[in-house]
N, C-alpha and C positions, 0 to 999 in steps of 0.2 A: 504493500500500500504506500509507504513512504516513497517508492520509486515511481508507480503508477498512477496511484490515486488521485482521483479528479483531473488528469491531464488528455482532452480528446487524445486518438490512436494520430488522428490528421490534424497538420496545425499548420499556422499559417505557413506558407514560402517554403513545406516540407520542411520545416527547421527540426531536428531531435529532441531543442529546446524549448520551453516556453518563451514566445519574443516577448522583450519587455515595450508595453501597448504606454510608448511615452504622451499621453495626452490630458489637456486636462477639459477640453470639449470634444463634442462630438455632433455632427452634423448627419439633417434627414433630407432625405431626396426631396419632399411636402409634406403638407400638412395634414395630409391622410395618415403618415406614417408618423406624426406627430401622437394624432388620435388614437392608434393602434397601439402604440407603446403605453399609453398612460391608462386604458385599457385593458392591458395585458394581452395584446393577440400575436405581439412578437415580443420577443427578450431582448433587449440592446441596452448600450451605455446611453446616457442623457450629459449628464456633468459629471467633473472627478470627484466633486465629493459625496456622487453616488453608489460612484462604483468603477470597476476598471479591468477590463480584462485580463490582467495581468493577476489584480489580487484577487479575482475570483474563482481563478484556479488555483492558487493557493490556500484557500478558506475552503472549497473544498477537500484540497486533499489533508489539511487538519480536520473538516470533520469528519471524515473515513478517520483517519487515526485514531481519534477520539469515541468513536460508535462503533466502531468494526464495520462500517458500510452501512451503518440506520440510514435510509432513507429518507426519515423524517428529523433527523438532525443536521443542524446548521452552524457554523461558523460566520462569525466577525472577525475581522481585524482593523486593528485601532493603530495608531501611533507610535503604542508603546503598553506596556503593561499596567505601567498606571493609570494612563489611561483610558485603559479598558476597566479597569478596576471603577474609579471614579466614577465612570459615563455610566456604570449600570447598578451602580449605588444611589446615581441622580434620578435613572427612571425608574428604581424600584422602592424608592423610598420617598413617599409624599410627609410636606410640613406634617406635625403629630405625631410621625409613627417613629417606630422603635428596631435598634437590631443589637441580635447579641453576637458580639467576637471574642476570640481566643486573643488569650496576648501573650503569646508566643507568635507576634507574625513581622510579618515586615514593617519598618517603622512608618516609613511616609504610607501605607495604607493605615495604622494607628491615626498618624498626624491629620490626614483629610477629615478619620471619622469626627477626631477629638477637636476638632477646630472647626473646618468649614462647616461640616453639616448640621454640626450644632448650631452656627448661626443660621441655617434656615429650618431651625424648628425639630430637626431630625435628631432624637434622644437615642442614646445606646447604654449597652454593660457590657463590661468586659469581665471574661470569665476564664480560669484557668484550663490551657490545654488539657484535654480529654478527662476534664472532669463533667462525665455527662449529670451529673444531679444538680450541679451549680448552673447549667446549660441551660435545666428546665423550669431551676427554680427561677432564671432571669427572665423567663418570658411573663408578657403582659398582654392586655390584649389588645393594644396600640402593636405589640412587634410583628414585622412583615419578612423579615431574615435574619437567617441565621448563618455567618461568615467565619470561614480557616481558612489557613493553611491545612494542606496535610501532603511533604513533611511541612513539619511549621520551620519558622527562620528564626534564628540560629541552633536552635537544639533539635531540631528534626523528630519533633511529638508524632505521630502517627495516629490518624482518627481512626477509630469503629466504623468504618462510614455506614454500614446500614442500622448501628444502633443512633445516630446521625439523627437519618433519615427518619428512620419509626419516631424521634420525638417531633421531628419538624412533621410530620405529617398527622401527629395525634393532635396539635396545635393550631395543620393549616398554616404551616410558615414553606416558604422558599427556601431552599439552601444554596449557598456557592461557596466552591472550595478553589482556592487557589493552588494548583497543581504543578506548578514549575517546577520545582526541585525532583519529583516521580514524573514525570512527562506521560505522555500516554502509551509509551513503550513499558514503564514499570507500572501502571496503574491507570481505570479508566474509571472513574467516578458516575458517569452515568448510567454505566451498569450496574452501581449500586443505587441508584435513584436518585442522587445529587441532581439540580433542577439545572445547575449554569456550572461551567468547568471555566477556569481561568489562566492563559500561561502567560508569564514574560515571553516573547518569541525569540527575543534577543540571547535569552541563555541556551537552552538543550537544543531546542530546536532549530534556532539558526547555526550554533555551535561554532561560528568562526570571530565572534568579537566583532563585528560589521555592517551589523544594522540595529533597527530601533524597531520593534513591533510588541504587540499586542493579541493576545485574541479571546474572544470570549465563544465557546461552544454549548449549547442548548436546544432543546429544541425548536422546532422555525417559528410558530408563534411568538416566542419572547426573541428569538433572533430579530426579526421583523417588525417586531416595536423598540429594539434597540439601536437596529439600522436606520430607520425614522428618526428617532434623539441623535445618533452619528451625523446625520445628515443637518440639523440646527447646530450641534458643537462643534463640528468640524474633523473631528480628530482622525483621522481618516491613514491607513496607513498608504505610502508614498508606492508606484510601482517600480521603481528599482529595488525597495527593503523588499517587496513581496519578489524577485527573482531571485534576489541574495536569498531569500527562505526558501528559496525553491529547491534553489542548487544546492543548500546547508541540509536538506530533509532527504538529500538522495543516497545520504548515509548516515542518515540518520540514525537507522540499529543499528548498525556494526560501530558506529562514535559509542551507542549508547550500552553495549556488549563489552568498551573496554571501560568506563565508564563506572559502571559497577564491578567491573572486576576491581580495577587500582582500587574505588574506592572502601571493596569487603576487607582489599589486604593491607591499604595502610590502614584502616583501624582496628586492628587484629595485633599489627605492629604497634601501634601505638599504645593500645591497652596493655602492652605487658612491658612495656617501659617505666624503669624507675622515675623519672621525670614527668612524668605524665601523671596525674592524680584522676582523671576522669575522661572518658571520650562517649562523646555525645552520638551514636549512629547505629539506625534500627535494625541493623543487620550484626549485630553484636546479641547474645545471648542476655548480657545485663542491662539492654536497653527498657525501659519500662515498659517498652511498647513492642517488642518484637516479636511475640505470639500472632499478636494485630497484623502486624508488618510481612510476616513471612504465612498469614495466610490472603492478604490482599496483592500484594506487589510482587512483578516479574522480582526484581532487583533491588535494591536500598541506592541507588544512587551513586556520582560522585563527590559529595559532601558530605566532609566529615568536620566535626566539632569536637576541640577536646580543650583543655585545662593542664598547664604546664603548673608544675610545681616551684612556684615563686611570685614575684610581684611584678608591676606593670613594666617596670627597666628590664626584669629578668626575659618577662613575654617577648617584651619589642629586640630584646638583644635575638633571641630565638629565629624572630621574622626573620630581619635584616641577615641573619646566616644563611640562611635555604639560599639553593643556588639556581632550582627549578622552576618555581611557580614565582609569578610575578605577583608584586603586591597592588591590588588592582578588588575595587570595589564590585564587582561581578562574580561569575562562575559560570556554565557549562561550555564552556568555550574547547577547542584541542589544548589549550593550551593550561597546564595549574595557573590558579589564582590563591592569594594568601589573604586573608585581613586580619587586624587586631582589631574587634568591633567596639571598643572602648576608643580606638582610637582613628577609625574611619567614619561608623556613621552615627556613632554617639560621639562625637567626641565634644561638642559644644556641652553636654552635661556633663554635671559635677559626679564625684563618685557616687555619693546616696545617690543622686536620681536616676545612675545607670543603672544598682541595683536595685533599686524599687522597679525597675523593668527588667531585671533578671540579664543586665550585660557586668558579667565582671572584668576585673580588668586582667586575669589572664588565659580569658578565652578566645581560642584562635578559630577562624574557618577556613578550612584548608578545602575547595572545590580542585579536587582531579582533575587534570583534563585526560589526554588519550595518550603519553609516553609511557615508556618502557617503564613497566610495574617498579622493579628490580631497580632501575633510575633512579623512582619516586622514594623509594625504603633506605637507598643507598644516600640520598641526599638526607633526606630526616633524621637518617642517624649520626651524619658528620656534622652538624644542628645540633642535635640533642648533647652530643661528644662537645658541642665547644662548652655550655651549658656546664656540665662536669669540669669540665680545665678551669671556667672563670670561677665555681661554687669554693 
């Protein structure tokens, strides 16, 4: 599917590739065919920020990824993950009403909740990762959804997702889970009943660092009143990102096959390192969640979290050792990426405020990329080894 899916057999000029359809109008022979389009008796593009040849076979071949080929599911793509995140927070959530999140997630989707949409009326709770009884006690009956991660960000919690589901549906609430870090190769959340699935396109799935996108997958009803809000916001993804995703998706398993291997075996490595006091990753037997994990998911990913044994000097001496992954505020890229989240996307808070959000200061995220396992093991330990010389 990732090499096929949604791509006609014929395409324009017999190209192999998807051409990228650089345009941002599009013109009709008259105004009969004017009529006929807004009608529906033919399918074509009008404006670019309606649509685009280009990202429309990209949007579908994530929703094959994402359904296994549901015919009645549909893909968006947005700008960026955020703002895919945002734009279906705006139309799913009117002034009054309520949602409840996990906090364990990504910050700037905290920040939108905890700020803008409070000012327009939009109330939340926030509730500890996979503690489903605080999930159900926060519901009200102003709430309209219920938002994760699952893995969440930074500590990769792991949902139930159909014990999830059974509450949101005893409620009559909506769910949406943000799925980047599991992509739809290690997990597909609409098979468990999840209503809207959500990825950064920039990480796993574009996988080379080089674009910016977004997508949200659900089925075409709520697609279709999100592509309508798309269509007033703007946020529209561009059709070069939607080719760079194209040509990032046609290895996509085999990127995400090494992927979770680097990532089962440096935390396997990591855990039995004297330096290391804790690693964060569900494919680990002591992860709180792994029973969860290893009956939902192909793979745990390549991100892994862990906790060196020492303080924010000791952490940051650690980074700046590694000789592999760059230190670089992403992940699913070929390439490792490293951060100290104390000191990349927390780092304007003071220490109590990072821990009252659960970032200490010597927790690392080490995303894998796709190099020689054996590389990745051999680097972290002459890291770990200087750590010992400075102690």
């Amino acid at each position: 599917m990732a090499i096929h899916a949604g791509e006609p057999r014929s395409r324009a000029y017999d190209s192999i590739t998807t051409p990228i359809v650089q345009a941002s109008t599009y013109t009709f022979a008259n105004t009969v065919a004017v009529v006929d389009h807004h009608e529906g008796r033919i399918e074509r593009e009008e404006y670019g920020r309606y649509g685009n040849p280009t990202v429309r076979i990209a949007e579908a071949k994530l929703a094959a990824l994402e359904s296994g080929n549901d015919p009645e599911v549909s893909a968006l793509l947005c700008s960026s993950g955020m703002n895919a995140v945002t734009m279906t927070l705006l139309a799913m959530l009117p002034t009054g009403s309520h949602l409840v999140l996990t906090d364990d997630c990504y910050r700037r989707t905290r920040d939108f909740v905890r700020t803008l949409l409070v000012r327009l009326g939009v109330q939340h709770t926030i509730v500890p990762a996979c503690d489903y009884e605080a999930m159900e006690a926060a519901i009200r009956a102003e709430t309209r959804l219920i938002l994760s991660e699952s893995p969440t960000n930074p500590y990769l919690r792991v949902l139930d997702l159909p014990r999830l589901v059974a509450i949101a549906r005893r409620h009559r609430l909506k769910t949406l889970i943000d799925a980047t870090f599991a992509t739809p190769y290690n997990i597909r959340p609409l098979h468990a009943g999840v209503d809207l699935v959500v990825h950064s396109a920039t990480k796993y799935l574009g996988g080379h660092n080089d674009l910016m996108a977004g997508v949200i997958i659900g089925r075409e009803g709520i697609i279709s009143a999100l592509r309508d809000m798309q269509g007033i916001l703007g946020g529209v993804c561009d059709p070069n990102s939607a080719y760079l995703l194209l040509r990032g998706l046609k290895t996509f398993a085999l990127r995400m096959e090494r992927h979770n291997q680097n990532g089962l075996a440096v935390a396997r490595f990591l855990s039995e390192h004297p330096r290391v006091l804790r690693v964060h990753y569900p494919g680990l037997p002591t992860h709180p969640d792994h029973a969860i994990a290893t009956a939902q998911m192909r793979g745990w990913g390549g991100v892994v979290s862990f906790e060196v044994d020492g303080d924010l000097e000791t952490t940051s001496r650690l980074v700046d050792s590694l000789r592999l992954p760059y230190i670089a505020p992403s992940l699913g890229g070929v390439e490792s990426m490293v951060v100290q989240p104390s000191l990349m996307s927390f780092y304007e808070l003071t220490t109590e405020e990072r821990l009252h959000v659960g970032i200490r200061d010597n927790l690392v995220r080490l995303a894998c990329g796709i190099e020689d396992t054996e590389d990745l093991i051999a680097d972290l330990a002459q890291a770990l080894e200087q750590l010992e010389r400075t102690c």
